[in-house]
Structure formats: C-alpha cells, structure tokens
C-alpha positions as CSV (number, residue, x, y, z in Angstrom):
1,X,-26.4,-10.2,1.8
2,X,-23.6,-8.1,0.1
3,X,-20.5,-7.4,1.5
4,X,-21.6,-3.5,1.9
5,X,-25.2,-4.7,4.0
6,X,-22.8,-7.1,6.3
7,X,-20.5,-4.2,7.0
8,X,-23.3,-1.9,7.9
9,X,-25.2,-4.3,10.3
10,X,-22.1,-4.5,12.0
11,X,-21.1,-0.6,12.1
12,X,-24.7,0.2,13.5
13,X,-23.8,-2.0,16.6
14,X,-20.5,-0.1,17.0
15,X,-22.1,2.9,19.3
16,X,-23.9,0.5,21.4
17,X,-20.8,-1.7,22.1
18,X,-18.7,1.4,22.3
19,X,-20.5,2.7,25.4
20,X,-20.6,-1.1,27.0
21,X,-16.7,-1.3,26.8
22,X,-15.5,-0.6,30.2
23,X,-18.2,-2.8,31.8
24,X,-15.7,-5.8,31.8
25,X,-13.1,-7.4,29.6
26,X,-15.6,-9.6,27.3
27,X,-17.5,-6.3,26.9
28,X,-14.1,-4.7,25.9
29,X,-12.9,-7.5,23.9
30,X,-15.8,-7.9,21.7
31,X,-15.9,-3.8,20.5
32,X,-12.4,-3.9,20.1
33,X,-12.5,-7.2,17.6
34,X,-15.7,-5.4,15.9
35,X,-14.2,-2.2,15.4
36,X,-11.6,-3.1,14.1
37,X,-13.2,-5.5,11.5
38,X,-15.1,-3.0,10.0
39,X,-11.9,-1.3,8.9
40,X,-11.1,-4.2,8.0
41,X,-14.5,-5.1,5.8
42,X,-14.2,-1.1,4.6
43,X,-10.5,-2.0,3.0
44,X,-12.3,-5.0,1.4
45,X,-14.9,-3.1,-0.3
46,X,-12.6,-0.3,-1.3
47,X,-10.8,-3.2,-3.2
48,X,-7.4,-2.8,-1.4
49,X,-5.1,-4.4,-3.3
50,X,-2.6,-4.5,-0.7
51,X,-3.9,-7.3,1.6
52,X,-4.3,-10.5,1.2
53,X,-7.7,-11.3,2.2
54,X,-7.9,-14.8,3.0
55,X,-5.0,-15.2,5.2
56,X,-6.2,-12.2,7.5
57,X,-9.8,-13.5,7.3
58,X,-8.7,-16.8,8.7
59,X,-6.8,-15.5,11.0
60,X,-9.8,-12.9,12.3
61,X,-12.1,-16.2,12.4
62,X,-9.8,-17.3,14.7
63,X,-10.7,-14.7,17.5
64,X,-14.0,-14.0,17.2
65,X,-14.9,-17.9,17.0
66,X,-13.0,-18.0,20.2
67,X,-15.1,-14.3,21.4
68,X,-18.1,-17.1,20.4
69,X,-17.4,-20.0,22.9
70,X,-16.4,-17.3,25.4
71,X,-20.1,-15.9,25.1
72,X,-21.8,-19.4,25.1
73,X,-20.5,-19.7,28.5
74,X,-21.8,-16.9,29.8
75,X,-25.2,-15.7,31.1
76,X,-28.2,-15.2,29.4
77,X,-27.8,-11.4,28.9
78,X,-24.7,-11.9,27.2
79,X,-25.3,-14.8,25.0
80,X,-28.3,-12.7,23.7
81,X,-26.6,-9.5,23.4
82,X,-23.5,-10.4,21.9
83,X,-24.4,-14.5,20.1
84,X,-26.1,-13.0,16.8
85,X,-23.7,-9.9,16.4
86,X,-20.5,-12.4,16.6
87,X,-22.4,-15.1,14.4
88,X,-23.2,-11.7,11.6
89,X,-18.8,-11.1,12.2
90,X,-18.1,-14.1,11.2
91,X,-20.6,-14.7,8.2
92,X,-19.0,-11.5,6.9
93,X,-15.9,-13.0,7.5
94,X,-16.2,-16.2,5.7
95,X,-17.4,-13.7,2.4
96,X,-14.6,-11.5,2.8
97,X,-11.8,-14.7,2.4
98,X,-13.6,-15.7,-0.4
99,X,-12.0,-12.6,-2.3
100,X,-9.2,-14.0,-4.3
101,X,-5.8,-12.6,-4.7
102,X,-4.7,-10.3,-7.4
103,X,-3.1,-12.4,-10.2
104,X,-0.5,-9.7,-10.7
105,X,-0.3,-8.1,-7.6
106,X,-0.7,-4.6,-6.0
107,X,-0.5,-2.3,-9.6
108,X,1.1,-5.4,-11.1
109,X,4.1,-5.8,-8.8
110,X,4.1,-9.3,-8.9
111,X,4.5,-9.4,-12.8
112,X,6.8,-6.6,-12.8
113,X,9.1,-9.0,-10.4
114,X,8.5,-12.3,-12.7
115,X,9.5,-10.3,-16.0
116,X,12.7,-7.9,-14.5
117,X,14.0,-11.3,-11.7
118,X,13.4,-14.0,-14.6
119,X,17.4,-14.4,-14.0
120,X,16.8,-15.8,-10.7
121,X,15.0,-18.1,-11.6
122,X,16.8,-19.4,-14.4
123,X,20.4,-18.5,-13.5
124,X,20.9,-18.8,-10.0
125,X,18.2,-21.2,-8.9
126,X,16.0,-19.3,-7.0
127,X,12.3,-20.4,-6.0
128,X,9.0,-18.6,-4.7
129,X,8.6,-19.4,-0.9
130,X,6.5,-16.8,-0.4
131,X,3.9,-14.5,-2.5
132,X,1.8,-12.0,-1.0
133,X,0.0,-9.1,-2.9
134,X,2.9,-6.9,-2.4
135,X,5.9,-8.4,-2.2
136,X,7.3,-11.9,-3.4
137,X,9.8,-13.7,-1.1
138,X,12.6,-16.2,-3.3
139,X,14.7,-18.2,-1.8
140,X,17.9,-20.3,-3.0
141,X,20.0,-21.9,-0.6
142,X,21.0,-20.0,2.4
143,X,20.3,-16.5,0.0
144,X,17.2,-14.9,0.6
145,X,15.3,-11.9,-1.2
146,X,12.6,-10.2,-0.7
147,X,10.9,-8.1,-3.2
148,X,8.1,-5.9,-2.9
149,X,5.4,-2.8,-3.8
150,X,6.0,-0.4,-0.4
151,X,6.5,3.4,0.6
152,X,10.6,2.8,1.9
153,X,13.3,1.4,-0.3
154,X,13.9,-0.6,2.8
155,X,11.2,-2.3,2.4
156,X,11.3,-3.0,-1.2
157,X,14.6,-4.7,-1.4
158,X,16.2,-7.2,1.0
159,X,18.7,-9.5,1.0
160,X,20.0,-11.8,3.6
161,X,21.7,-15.2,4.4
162,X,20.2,-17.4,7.3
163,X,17.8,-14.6,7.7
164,X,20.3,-13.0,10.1
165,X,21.3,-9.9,8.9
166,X,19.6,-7.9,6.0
167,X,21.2,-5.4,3.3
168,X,19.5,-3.2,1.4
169,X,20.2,-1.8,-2.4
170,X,22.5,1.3,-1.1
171,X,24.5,-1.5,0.7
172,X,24.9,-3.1,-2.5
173,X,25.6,0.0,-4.5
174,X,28.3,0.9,-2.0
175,X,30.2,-2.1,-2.4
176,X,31.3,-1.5,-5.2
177,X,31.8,2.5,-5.2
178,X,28.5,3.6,-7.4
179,X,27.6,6.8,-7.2
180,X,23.9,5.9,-7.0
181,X,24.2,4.7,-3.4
182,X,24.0,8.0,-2.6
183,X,20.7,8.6,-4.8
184,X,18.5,5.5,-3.8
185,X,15.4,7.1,-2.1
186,X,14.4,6.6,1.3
187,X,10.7,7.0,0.5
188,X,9.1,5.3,-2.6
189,X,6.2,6.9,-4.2
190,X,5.0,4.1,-6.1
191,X,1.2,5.5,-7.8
192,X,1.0,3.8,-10.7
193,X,2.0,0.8,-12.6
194,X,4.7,2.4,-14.4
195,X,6.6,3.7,-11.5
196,X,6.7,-0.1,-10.5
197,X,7.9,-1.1,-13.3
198,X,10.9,1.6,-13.0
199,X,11.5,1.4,-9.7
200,X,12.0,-2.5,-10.4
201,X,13.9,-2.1,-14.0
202,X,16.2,-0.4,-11.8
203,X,16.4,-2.7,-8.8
204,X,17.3,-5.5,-11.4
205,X,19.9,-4.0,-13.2
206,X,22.0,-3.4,-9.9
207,X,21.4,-6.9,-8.7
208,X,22.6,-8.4,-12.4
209,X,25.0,-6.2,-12.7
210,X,26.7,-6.8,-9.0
211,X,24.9,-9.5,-7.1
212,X,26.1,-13.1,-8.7
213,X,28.9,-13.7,-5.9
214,X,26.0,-13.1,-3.4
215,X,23.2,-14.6,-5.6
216,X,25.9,-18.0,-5.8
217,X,26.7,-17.5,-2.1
218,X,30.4,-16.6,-2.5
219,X,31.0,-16.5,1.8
220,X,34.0,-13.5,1.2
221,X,30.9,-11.6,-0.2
222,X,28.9,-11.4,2.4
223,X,31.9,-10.6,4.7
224,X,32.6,-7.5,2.1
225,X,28.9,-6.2,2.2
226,X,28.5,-6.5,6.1
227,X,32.0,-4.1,6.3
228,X,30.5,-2.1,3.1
229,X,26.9,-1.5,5.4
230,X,29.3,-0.8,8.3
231,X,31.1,1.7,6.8
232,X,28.0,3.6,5.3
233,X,26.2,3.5,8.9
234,X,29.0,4.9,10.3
235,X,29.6,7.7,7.4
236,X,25.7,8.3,7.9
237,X,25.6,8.9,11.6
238,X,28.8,11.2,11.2
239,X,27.3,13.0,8.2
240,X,24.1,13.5,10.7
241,X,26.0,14.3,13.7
242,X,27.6,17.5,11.7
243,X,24.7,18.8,10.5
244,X,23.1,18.9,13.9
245,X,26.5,20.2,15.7
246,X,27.0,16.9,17.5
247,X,30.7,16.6,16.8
C-alpha cells in the first residue's frame, strides 16, 4: 500500500472518530493522535522538505503504540473499534520514517552552510552536533551557532556561550557601529535556492569579518556584545515608545 492509500484509510475514519470524541478520554485521545497524523502523512506526501521524517515518525510511534496497549486492555468494543485503525497508524508510520533526509537540505540550505561556514570548520574548530533539514547546529567549545533555512532572522542566526544567552546578527553588527544593523530584516522570505544562498553569503561575511574574538572565545567579547544587545533593546523599545506616544 502507497503512502497516498495509507493516508486515505486513515482520513475516512476521521468523521467517525470525530463524533466519538467526547465519549471519554481514550475516545478523545485516539482522534486527536489520528488527526493530527494525517497532517502529518499529507506534509509527507507533499514532499516537505522542512521536516525531518524519521525523528518525528519515531517519536509519533511512540504514542500511538502506547494508544495500542491502552486499547488491548480494554473491552471488546474498543479493542475492535479502535485495534485495526491504530495497527493501519502505525504501518503508515513505519513507511513514512523510511523517507530519508535531504542530502542538501530544505532548497539546499545545508550546502549553502558547508560552502559560505567552511572557515569554521577549518579556522576555528568548529564541529556538526546537530543537522536537521533546516538548520545545522556547530559547536566549538563553550561557542555555539546555529544556522538555519526559516521566516525570522532570529531564527536563522544564533550565537551563544553555555547556551545561556543568545545574540543575533543585528547584535553583532551593532558591536561594532555598522550601518547594516539597522537593515537586517525581521522577516526572511527565503523562496528559492538563490535567496539562500544570499541570505547566507551575507550572514558569512559579517561573522568573518567580526566574529574571531567570539568564534576563539575572547571572554571581554561576550561582555561587549551582551552591553551592545543591551543598548539596542533599549534604543528599540524607546524608538517604539515614541512612535506610539508612550513617552
């Protein structure tokens, strides 16, 4: 059975199950885990590049194995309305992790990062700890950055020590009195494969260009940034107050 047949045996039970929720929590429990794995198994099919299957399939398996020895302990009724539907969820399950991650990532983010960050690596000692199909997590020391395809610069670019506080690019920028600080978006709009690639080209030159104390853990340069991100919150929430009339 194809992914597409699995998915639609388990969205025709959905109206059934829907009108049998509020007759207990098992009822409740077991339309709530099946709803929401058919959006789940309708991102699969649509070939979402965004998600890495496997780990979310495992973790899905998880639940509705337990939604399994739940029913088995039940009555009659239940183990023959709900034992074959759960035993379909998790059949469709086990093909969805089966759907390997994207060598390069979401529109090629993670080649973008291995080809613009190659000075991490080789200057500064940095290693993967983490790679999703989004977003690439390096680590050297107590330095951590996280790098990644996503709609908010925010969430693109990270940098932190301990995992304690986090800084973004604009932090970065301001440090050290560039103009562009004022320019990095707040919303990314990252369509195709070349705006990755610019959005990153970019990213890489600011890091190269004023990150080795912080890439090398200088501790006088995290001190500077945490004042820098001060002082630009606190410009920002003045800036705000005066255009609403707050002052």
């Amino acid at each position: 059975m194809t992914l597409a047949d699995s998915l639609t045996v388990l969205q025709s039970s959905l109206p059934g199950l829907k009108s049998e929720r509020n007759e207990g929590s098992l009822q409740n429990d077991v339309y709530e885990a099946v709803d929401d794995l058919c959006n789940f198994g309708q991102r699969a099919i649509a070939n979402d590049t965004r998600i890495n299957y496997h780990t979310r399939a495992e973790s899905d398996l998880a639940l509705f194995q337990k939604l399994r020895s739940i029913v088995a302990e039940r009555s009659d009724r239940d183990r023959e309305r709900y034992q074959e539907l759960l035993d379909s969820a998790v059949e469709f399950l086990l093909q969805i992790a089966q759907i390997p991650l994207p060598a390069d990532g979401r529109l090629g983010v993670l080649k973008v990062i291995r080809s613009h960050f190659g000075f991490l690596f080789e200057q500064y000692g940095f290693a993967v700890c983490e790679e999703q199909p989004t977003r690439m997590r390096l680590k050297s020391g107590h330095v951590c950055l996280e790098l990644g395809w996503a709609t908010a610069s925010s969430l693109s670019f990270s940098l932190t020590k301990d995992d304690v506080s986090h800084f973004w690019l604009e932090d970065l920028l301001y440090l050290y009195h560039d103009e562009r600080s004022e320019k990095v978006p707040l919303l990314l709009d990252l369509q195709t494969e070349g705006d990755v690639e610019s959005w990153f080209e970019f990213v890489a030159c600011v890091l190269k260009e004023y990150g080795r104390d912080l890439l090398t853990d200088q501790p006088e340069s995290w001190e500077q940034l945490a004042q820098a991100q001060s002082k630009r919150d606190a410009e920002y929430a003045a800036m705000m107050d005066a255009r609403h009339g707050r002052n």
